[in-house]
C-alpha positions in Angstrom: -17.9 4.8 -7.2 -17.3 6.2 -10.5 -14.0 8.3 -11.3 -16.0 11.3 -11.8 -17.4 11.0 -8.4 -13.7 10.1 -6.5 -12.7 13.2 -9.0 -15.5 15.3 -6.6 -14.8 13.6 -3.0 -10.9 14.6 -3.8 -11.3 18.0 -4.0 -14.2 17.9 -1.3 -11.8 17.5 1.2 -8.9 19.6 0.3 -8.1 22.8 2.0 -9.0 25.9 0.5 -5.9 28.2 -0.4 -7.8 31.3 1.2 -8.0 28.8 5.2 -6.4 29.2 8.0 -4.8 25.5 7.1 -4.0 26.8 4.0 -1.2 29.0 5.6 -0.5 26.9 8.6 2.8 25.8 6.4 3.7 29.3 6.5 3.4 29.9 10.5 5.5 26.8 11.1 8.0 28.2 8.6 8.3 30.9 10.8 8.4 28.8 13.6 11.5 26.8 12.2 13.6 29.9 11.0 12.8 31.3 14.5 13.6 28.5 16.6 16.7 28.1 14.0 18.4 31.4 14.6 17.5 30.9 18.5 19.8 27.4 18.3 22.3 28.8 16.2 22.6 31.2 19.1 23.6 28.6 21.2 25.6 26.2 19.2 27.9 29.7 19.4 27.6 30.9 22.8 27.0 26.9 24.3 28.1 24.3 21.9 28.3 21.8 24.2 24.8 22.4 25.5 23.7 22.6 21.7 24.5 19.3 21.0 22.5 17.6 23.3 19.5 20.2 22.7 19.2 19.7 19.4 19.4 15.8 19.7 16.8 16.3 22.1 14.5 18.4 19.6 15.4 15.5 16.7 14.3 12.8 18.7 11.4 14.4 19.8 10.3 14.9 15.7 11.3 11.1 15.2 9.1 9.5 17.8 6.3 11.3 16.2 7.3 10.3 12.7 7.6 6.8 14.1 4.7 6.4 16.0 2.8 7.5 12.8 4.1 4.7 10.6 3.2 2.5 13.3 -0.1 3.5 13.1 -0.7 3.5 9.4 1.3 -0.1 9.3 -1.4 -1.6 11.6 -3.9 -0.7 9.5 -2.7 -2.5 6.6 -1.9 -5.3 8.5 -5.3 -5.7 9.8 -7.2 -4.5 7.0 -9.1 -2.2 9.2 -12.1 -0.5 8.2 -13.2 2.3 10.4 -10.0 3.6 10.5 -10.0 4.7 6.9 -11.1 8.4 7.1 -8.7 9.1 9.9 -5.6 7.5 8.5 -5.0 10.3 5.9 -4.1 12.6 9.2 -1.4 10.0 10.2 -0.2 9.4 6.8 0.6 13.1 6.3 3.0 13.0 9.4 4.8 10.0 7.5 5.1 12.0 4.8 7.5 14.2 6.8 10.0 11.2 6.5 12.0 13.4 3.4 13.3 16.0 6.4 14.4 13.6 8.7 18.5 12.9 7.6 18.5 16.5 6.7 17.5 17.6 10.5 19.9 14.7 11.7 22.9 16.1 9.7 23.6 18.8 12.5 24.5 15.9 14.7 27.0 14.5 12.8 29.6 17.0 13.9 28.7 16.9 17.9 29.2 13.0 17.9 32.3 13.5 20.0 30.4 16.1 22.3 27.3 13.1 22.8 28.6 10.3 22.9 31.6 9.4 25.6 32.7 5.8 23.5 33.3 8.3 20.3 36.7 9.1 21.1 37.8 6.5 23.5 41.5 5.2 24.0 41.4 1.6 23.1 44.7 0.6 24.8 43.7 2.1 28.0 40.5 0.2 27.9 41.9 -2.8 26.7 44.2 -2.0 30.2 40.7 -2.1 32.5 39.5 -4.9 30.9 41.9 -6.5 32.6 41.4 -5.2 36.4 37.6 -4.7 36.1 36.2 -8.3 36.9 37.6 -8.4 40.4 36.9 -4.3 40.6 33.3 -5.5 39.2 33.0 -7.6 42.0 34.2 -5.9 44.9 31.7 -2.4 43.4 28.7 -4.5 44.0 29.6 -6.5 47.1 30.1 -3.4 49.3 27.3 -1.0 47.1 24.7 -2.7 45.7 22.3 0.1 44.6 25.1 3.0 44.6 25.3 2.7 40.4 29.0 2.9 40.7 29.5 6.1 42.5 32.7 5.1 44.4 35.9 7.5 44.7 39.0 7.0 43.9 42.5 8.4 45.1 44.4 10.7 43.1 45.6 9.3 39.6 43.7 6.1 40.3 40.8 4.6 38.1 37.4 4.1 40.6 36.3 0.8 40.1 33.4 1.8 38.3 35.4 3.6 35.8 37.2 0.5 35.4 33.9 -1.3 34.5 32.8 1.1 32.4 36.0 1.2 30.2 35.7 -2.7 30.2 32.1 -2.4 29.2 32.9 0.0 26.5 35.8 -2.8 25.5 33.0 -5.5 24.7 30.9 -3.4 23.0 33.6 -2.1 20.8 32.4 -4.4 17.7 29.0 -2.5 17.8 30.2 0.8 19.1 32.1 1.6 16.1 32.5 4.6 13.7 32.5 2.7 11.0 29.2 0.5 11.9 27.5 3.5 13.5 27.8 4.9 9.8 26.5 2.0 8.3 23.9 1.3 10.3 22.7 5.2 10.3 22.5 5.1 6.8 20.8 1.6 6.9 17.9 3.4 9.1 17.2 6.1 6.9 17.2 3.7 4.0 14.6 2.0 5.5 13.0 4.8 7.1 12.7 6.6 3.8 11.3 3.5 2.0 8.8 2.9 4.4 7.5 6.6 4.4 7.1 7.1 0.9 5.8 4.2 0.0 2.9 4.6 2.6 2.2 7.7 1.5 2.4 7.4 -2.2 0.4 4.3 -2.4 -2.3 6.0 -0.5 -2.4 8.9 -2.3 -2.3 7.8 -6.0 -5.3 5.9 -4.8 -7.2 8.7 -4.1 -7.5 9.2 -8.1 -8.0 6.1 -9.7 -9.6 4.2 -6.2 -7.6 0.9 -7.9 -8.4 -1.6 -5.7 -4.9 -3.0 -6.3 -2.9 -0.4 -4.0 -4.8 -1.4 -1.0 -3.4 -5.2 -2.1 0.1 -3.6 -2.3 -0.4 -1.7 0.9 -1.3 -4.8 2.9 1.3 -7.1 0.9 4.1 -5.0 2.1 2.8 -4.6 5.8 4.2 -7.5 7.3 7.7 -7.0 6.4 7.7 -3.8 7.0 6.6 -4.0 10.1 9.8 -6.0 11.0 12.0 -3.7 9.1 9.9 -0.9 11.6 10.3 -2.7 14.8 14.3 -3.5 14.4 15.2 -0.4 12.8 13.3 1.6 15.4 14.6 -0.5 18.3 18.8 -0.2 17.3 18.6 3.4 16.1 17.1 3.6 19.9 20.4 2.2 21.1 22.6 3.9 18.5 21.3 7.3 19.1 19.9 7.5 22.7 21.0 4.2 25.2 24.6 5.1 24.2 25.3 8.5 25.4 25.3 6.4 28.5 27.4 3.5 26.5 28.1 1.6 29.8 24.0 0.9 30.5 22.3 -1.7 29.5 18.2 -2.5 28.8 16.8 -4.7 26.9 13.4 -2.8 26.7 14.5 0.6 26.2 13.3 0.0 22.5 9.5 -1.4 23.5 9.8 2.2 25.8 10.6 4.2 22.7 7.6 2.3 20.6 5.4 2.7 23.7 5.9 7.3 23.5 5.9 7.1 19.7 2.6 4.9 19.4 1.1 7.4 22.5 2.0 10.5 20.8 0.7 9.7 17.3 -2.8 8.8 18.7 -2.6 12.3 20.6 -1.2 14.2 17.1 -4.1 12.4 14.7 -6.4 13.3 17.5 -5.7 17.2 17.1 -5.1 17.3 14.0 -8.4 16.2 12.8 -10.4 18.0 15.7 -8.5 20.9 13.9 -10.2 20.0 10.4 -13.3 19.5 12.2 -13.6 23.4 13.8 -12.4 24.7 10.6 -15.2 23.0 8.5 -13.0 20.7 6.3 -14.3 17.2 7.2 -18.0 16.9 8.8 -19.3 13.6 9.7 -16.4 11.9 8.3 -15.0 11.6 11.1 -17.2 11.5 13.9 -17.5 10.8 17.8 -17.0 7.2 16.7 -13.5 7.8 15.2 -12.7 9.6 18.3 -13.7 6.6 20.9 -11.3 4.7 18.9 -8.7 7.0 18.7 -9.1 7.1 22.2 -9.2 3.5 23.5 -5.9 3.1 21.7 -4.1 6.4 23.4 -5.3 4.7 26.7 -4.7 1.4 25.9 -1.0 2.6 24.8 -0.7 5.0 28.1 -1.5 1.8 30.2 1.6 0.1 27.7 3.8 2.8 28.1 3.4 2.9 32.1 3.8 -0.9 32.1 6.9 -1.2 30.1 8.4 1.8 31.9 7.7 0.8 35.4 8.7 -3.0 34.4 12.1 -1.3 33.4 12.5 0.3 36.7 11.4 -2.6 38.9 13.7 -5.2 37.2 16.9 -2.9 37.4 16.0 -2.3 41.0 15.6 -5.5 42.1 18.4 -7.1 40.0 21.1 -3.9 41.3 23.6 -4.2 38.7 25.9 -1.4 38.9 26.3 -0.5 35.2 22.1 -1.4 34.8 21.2 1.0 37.7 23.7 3.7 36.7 20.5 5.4 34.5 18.2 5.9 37.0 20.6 7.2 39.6 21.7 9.9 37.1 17.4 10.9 37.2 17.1 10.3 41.5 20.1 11.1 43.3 19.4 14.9 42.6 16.2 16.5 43.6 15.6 18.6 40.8 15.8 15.6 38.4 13.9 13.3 40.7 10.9 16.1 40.7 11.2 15.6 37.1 10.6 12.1 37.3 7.7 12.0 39.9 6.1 14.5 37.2 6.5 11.9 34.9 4.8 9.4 36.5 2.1 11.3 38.1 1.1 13.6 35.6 1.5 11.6 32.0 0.1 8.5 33.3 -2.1 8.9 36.1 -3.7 12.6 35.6 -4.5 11.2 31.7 -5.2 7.9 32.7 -8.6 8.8 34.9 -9.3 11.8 32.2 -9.5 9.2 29.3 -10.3 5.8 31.3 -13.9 6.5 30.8 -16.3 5.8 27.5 -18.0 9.3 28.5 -14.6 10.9 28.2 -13.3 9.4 24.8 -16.8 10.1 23.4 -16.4 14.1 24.6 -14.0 16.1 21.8 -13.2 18.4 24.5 -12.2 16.0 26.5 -10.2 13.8 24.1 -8.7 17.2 23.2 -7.4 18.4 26.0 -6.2 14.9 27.4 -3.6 14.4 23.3 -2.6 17.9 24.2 -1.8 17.3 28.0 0.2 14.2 26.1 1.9 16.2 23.7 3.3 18.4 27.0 4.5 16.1 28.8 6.3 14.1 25.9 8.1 16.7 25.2 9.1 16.5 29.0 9.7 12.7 28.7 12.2 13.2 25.7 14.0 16.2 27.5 14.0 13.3 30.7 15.8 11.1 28.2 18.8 13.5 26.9 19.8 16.1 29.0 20.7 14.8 32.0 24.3 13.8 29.9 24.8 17.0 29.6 26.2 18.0 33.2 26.3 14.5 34.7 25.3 14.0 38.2 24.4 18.0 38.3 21.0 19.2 38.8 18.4 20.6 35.4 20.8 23.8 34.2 17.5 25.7 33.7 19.6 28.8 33.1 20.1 27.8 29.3 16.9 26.0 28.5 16.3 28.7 25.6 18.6 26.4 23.5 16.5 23.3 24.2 13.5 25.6 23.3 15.0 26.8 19.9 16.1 23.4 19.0 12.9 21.9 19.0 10.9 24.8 17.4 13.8 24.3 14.6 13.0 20.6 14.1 9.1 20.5 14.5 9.0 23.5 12.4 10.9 22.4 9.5 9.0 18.8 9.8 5.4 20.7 10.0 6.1 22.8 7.1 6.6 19.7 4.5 3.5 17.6 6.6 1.1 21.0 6.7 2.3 21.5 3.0 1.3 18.2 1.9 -2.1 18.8 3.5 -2.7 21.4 1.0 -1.8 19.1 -2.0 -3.7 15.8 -1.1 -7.1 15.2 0.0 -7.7 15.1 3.8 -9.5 11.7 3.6 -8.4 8.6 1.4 -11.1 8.8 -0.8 -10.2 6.3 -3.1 -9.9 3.5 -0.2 -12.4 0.7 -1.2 -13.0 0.4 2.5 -14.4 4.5 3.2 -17.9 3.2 3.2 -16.9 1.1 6.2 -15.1 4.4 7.7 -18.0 6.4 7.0 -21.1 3.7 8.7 -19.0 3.0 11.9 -20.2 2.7 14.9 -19.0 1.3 18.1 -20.7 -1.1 19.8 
């Protein structure tokens, strides 16, 4: 393909000033300023709710972000073909990876608020340490599956306080302010890397269509896919497993990859149904992309309900008091176990028979409406993951879920409006890929 031509296919596929797209950056502006003045409501009248709200709207942006690096990294590492024309859609949400510290830095402040080991008196832990082997012991002779909920008299510790300080004692080399720091920064060193790289290589292609950015693309894959998975997997820990610092799991991580990879297939499927309606790609991408697109959203549903369930049953069975502790906070009120039963029954089994057949993943309406039913319930999934630390043991404080609402139209505005942005300055397919041909003759068998 000559340059002349590449020149013409780039500016085929880019969206007219005068489009709807065109001033979609502008509407999720709005949405961010909106949703930011809503939250700043409530980091005045609720701060303590605010905390957890907005950590709940900044990891539901960073699971998308992630799950679309993950993506575009497993096409370079395979070297995959039909996946070229809808790659652009995914690379675009990794592009957003410039926002990310800036909507973290309202955090920074509530650490105390979030996290209970942030503040913790080291001589009175050092104290249980002492007592909480034999307290350990006792806790799960007589309650096996009670997660600790023993009372204690007046001015005493419960023994499950005692294990939890004791807990909190061994993990004080990780659980650290200084090492938190470090290894923050360490993520978005990495984060940032990865995310412009991906998207700058892929981009300055589209110009030249040097076959020699595709080389660099795939030479970098495999390392930063490790650099993905670990960084991915501790900030998981860091940010998420230790508001409840005394829980452990060592797949809480693959659970966080599962959502992310799930969501991302569900955000490049409406994304590009949305250039399709508008008239900005044609046949480009075509029911054949879409069966794809779809066998890995069900293939990663299946994952996701696996790993999760897997969780559950091995915490269950094994009935370790500061294991089982996380799932008692989510079942021992009703209002949270409806919540989880949701879960269960309507991300994975409602989507699972709408998307298990070929018919379905073949059928844009279909496909459509099963990524947006996804999108839904992550959000629910997410607000599953952080708020019940904010009134321990209570049931859902409904009253004040206009915070949790503002919050996450802040942070998924502010991310859409540098992704829908960069729509408008690059060209909707990677034209320069040596491998579009591929993209453009596939067909399933």
């Amino acid at each position: 393909m000559s340059d002349a031509t590449k020149t013409h296919d780039s500016m085929k596929y880019r969206i007219p000033e005068a489009s709807a797209w065109g001033g979609a950056w502008k509407l999720a502006m709005m949405l961010g300023g909106f949703g930011g003045l809503v939250a700043l409501g409530g980091a005045v009248m609720q701060p303590e709710r605010f905390a957890f709200s907005y950590l709940y709207g900044f990891v539901t942006v960073m699971t998308i972000w992630l799950g679309s690096v993950f993506f575009v990294l497993v096409q370079h590492l395979t070297g995959s073909g039909w996946s070229v024309s809808v790659r652009r859609a995914s690379e675009f949400f990794v592009s957003g990876v410039v926002v990310l510290p800036f909507l973290f830095a309202p955090l920074i402040p509530n650490f105390k608020t979030l996290y209970p080991w942030w503040s913790a008196d080291k001589n009175g832990v050092a104290e249980a340490q002492e007592h909480a082997e034999p307290a350990a012991k006792a806790e799960a002779a007589a309650h096996p599956h009670a997660g600790g909920a023993v009372e204690a008299a007046e001015g005493e510790h419960s023994p499950h306080e005692l294990i939890e300080e004791a807990t909190l004692a061994k993990k004080g080399p990780f659980l650290n302010h200084s090492f938190f720091f470090i290894r923050m920064a360490l993520y978005f060193v990495i984060w940032l890397w990865l995310g412009l790289r991906l998207f700058r290589y892929s981009t300055s292609q589209d110009a030249t269509g040097d076959k020699q950015w595709t080389v660099k693309l795939q030479g970098m894959a495999p390392a930063a896919t490790i650099l993905f998975a670990l960084s991915l997997t501790f900030a998981g820990f860091d940010w998420i497993m230790s508001l409840e610092p005394g829980w452990y799991s060592t797949m809480f991580g693959v659970r966080i990859f599962a959502t992310s990879a799930v969501t991302s297939f569900a955000c490049i499927i409406l994304v590009t149904l949305g250039w399709k309606s508008a008239g900005l790609v044609k046949n480009e991408i075509n029911t054949e992309h879409y069966h794809d697109l779809g066998k890995l959203m069900f293939g990663f549903l299946v994952f996701w309900a696996y790993i999760s369930f897997s969780e559950f049953f091995l915490i269950w069975y094994a009935a370790i008091p500061e294991e089982t502790v996380y799932f008692h906070r989510r079942w021992d009120d009703s209002s949270w176990r409806n919540i989880s039963i949701a879960i269960v029954t309507l991300k994975f089994i409602v989507p699972f028979y709408v998307t298990m057949s070929r018919n379905a993943k073949r059928n844009n309406a279909a496909i459509g409406f099963a990524a947006c039913w996804l999108l839904v319930l992550h959000l629910v999934e997410i607000y599953y993951w952080i708020m019940p630390y904010y009134r321990p043991n209570q049931p859902v404080q409904w009253s004040g879920i206009w915070i949790e609402a503002g919050c996450v139209m802040a942070t998924v505005g502010v991310y859409m409006t540098w992704v829908l942005r960069n729509m408008r300055k690059h060209s909707l397919i990677a034209v320069g890929d040596p491998r579009l041909s591929r993209a453009l003759n596939f067909t399933n068998v």
